[in-house]
C-alpha positions in Angstrom: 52.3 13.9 42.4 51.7 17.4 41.5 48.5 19.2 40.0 49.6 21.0 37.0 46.1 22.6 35.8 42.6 22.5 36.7 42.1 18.7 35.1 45.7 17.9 34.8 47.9 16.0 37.2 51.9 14.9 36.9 53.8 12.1 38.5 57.3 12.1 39.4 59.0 8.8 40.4 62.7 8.1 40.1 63.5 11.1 37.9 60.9 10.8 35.5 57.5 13.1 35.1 54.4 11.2 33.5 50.8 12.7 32.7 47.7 10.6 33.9 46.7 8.4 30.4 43.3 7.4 31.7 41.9 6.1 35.2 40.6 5.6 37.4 38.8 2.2 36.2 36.2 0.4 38.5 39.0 -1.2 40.6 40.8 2.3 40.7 43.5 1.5 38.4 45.4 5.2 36.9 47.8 4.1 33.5 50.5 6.9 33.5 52.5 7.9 30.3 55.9 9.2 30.1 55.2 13.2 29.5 57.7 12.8 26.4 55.5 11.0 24.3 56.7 11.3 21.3 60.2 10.1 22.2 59.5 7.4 24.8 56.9 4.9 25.3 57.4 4.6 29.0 54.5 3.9 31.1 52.9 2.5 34.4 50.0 2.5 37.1 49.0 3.2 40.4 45.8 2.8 42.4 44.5 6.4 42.9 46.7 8.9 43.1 48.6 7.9 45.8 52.0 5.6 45.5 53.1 3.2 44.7 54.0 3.7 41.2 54.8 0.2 39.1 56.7 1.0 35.8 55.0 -1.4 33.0 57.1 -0.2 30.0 60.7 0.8 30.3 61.9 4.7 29.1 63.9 5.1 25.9 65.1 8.6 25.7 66.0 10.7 27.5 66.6 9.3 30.5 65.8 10.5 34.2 66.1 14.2 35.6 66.4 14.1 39.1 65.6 18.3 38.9 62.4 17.9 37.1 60.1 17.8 40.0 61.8 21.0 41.2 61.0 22.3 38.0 57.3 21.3 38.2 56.6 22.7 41.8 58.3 25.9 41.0 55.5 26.5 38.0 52.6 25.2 40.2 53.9 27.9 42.8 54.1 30.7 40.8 50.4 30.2 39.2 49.5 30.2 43.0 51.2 32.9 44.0 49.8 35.1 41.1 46.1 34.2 41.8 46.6 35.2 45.7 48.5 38.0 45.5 49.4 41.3 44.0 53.2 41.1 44.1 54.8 42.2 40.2 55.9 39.1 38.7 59.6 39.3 39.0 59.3 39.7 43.1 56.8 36.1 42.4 59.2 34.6 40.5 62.4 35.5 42.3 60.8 34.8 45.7 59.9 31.1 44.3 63.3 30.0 42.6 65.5 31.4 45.3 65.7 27.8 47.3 65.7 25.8 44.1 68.9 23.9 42.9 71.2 25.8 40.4 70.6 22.7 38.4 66.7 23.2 38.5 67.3 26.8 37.9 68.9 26.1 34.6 66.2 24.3 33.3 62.8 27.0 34.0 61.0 28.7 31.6 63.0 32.1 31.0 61.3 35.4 32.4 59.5 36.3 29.9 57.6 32.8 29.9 57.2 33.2 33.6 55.4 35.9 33.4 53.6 35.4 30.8 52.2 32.1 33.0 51.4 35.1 35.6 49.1 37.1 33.4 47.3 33.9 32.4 46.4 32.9 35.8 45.5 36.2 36.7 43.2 36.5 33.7 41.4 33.3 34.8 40.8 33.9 38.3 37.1 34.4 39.6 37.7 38.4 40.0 38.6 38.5 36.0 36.5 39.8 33.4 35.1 43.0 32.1 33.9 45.7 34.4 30.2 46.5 34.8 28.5 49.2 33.2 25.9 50.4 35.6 24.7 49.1 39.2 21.8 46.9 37.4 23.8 45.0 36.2 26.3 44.1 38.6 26.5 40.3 39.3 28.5 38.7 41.9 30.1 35.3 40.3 28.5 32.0 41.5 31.8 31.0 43.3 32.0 34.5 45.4 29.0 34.5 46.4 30.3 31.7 49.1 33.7 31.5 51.1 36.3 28.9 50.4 34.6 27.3 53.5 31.6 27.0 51.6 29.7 29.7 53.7 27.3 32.2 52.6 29.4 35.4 51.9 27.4 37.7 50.0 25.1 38.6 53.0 22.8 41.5 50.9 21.9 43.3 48.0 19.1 45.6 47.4 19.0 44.7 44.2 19.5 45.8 40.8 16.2 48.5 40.4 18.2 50.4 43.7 19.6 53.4 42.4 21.5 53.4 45.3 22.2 50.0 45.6 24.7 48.2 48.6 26.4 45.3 48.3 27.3 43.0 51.9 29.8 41.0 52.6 30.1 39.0 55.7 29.7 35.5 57.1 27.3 34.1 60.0 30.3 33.7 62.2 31.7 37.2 61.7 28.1 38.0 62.6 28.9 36.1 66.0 32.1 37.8 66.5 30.4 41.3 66.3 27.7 40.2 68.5 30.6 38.7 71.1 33.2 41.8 70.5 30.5 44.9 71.0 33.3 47.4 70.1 33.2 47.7 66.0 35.4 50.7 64.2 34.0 51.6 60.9 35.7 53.3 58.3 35.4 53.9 54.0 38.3 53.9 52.0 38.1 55.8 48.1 40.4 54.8 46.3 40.1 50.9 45.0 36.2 51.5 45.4 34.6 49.9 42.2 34.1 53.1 39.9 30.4 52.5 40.6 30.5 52.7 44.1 32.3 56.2 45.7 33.7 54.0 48.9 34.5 50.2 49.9 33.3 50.6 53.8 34.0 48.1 56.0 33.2 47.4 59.8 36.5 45.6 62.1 36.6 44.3 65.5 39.4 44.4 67.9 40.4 40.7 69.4 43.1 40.7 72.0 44.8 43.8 70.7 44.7 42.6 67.1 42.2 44.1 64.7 40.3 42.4 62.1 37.7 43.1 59.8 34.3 40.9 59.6 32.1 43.3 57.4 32.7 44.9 53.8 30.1 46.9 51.8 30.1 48.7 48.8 28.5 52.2 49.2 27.4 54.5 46.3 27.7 57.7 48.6 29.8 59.1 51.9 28.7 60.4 55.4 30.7 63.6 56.5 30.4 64.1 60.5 29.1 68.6 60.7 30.3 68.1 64.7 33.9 66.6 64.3 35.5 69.9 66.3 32.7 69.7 68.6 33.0 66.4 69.7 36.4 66.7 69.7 36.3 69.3 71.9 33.5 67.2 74.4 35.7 63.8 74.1 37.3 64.1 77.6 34.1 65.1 79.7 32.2 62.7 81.3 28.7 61.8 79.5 26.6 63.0 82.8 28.9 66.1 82.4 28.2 67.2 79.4 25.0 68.9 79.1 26.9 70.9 82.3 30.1 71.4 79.9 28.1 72.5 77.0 25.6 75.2 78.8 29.3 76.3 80.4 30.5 77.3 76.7 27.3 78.7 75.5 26.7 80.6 79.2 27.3 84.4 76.7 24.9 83.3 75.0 21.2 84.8 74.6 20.4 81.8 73.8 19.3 79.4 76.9 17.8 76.4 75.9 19.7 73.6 75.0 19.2 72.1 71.6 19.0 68.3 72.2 22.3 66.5 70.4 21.7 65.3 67.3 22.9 61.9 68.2 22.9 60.6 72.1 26.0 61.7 74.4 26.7 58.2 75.1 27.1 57.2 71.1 30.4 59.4 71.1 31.5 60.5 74.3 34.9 59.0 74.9 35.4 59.2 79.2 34.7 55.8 79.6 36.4 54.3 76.9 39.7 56.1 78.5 38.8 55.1 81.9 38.4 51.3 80.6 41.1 51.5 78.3 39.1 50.5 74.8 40.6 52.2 72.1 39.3 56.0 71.3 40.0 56.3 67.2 39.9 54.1 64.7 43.4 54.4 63.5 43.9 50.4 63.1 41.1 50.4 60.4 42.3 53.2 58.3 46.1 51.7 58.4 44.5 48.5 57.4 42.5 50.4 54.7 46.0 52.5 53.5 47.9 49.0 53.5 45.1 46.9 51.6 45.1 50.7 48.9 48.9 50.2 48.7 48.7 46.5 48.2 46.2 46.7 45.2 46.1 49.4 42.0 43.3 52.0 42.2 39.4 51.1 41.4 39.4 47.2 41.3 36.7 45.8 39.5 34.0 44.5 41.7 34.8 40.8 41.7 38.2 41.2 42.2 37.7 43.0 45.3 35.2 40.1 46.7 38.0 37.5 46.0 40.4 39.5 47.9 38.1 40.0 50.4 37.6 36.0 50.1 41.1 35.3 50.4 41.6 37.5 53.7 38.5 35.9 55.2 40.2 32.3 54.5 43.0 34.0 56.2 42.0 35.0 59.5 39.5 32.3 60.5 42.7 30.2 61.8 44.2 33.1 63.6 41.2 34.6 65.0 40.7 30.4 66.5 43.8 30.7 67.6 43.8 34.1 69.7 40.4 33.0 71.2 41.7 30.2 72.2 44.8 31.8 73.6 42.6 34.1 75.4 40.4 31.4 77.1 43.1 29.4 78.2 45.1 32.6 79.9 42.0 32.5 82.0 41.3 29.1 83.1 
């Protein structure tokens, strides 16, 4: 049985496709109808949706085609594939049909019909629609404002008077990750920001060597660090070190009193990190940023980007599971 739409549903049994007629009734009886209906009368039942299938009326014309339910799956793949991905619709449709039957292959819709079925589904996905004209009146959709787990996703907004407003993205058990995994890596990437926000930000944590992000936010403007060669310079030294280190450098100076850092020594010096071996730059976040810009076209609208985020999220809750659970067995 295959679902070929949002309210329709197909049955294959012994070479033949049929589209539910009407059912369930009170005792759960579905009536199926051969899908040619205008050239065969054949029909039957079932009890649900699952088999058996009982044939009531014998088929006509034409008769069975054992390749039809190849057929059928490769559609109902290829509508998938083009709401979860990015991929151009002849990589979708070649990567679909290459396992097929040569049989089946003779009988799909030709490319042009393929991809027309593409741009369909990816016009009625949740991220669709026009794009919004100003920050007030932005409005998440209904269905994105929760995960495919039915969690609470859009975590806040400061609302449409905010000149600058921010939109959040997390879930109460990325919330739990970042309060377990105390290193996070931030970064902002520019280029598929919505045009009315100037960067997609997004805060990652590293589990068991694997990075993976568990916070996204829409930002209207960008933070540039004055003290980058600075710090750079300090990284190495030791954090009790480095008021010694810096009145070292500035010892030619007329100038004797030290200015107290504008943010604390031990927010960004780096000795301990290398002495524990936690990682010193956020390069895994910005490759994950540069692969997610090459994946998608520049400036998605806002909606699409909260399904994709959506769709990663779905993603990574089985794998994070599973690396945690790796991790706790390696030390019993």
């Amino acid at each position: 049985m295959s679902k070929i739409n949002r309210n329709g549903m197909k049955l294959i049994s012994k070479g033949f496709a049929y589209t539910k007629e009407r059912g369930p009734n009170t005792l759960g009886k579905v009536t199926w109808k051969c899908e040619y209906t205008t050239k065969c009368t054949g029909r039957g039942y079932s009890k649900g949706f699952e088999p058996p299938f009982t044939l009531t009326v014998v088929h006509k014309n034409p008769g069975p085609d054992f390749t039809r339910h190849q057929v059928l799956q490769s559609n109902i793949e290829i509508k998938n594939r083009a709401e979860i991905s990015r991929d151009k619709p002849r990589t979708i449709i070649e990567e679909t049909n290459k396992q097929i039957s040569l049989d089946a292959v003779m009988k799909l819709p030709n490319y042009d019909a393929s991809r027309a079925k593409i741009k369909r589904a990816r016009s009625n996905k949740a991220g669709a629609g026009k794009e919004f004209g100003d920050l007030s009146k932005i409005e998440i959709k209904d269905e994105l404002k929760s995960t495919y787990r039915n969690e609470k996703f859009l975590w806040g907004d400061s609302g449409a008077d905010d000149p600058e407003r921010i939109l959040v993205f997390t879930t109460k058990e990325n919330l739990k990750l970042m309060d377990k995994h105390r290193d996070w890596f931030c970064d902002g990437t520019f280029d598929i920001s919505p045009t009315l926000f100037t960067q997609l930000y997004s805060i990652h944590v590293i589990i068991n060597n694997k990075d993976f992000p568990v916070l996204y936010a829409f930002l209207r403007n960008k933070n540039q660090d004055t003290y980058v060669k600075l710090l750079q310079a300090l990284a190495f030294v030791k954090s009790e070190d480095v008021i010694k280190g810096f009145n070292l450098i500035k010892k030619k100076k007329s100038k004797k009193v030290r200015v107290v850092p504008r943010f604390p020594i031990c927010t960004w010096n780096l000795y301990d990190r290398i002495i524990n071996c936690q990682p010193r730059t956020t390069n895994a976040v910005e490759a994950w940023h540069n692969a997610l810009s090459s994946d998608e076209k520049n400036h998605l609208k806002i909606n699409e980007l909260v399904e994709k985020f959506n769709l990663l999220y779905n993603l990574e809750v089985p794998e994070v599971g599973d690396i945690e659970e790796n991790v706790l067995q390696k030390m019993d």
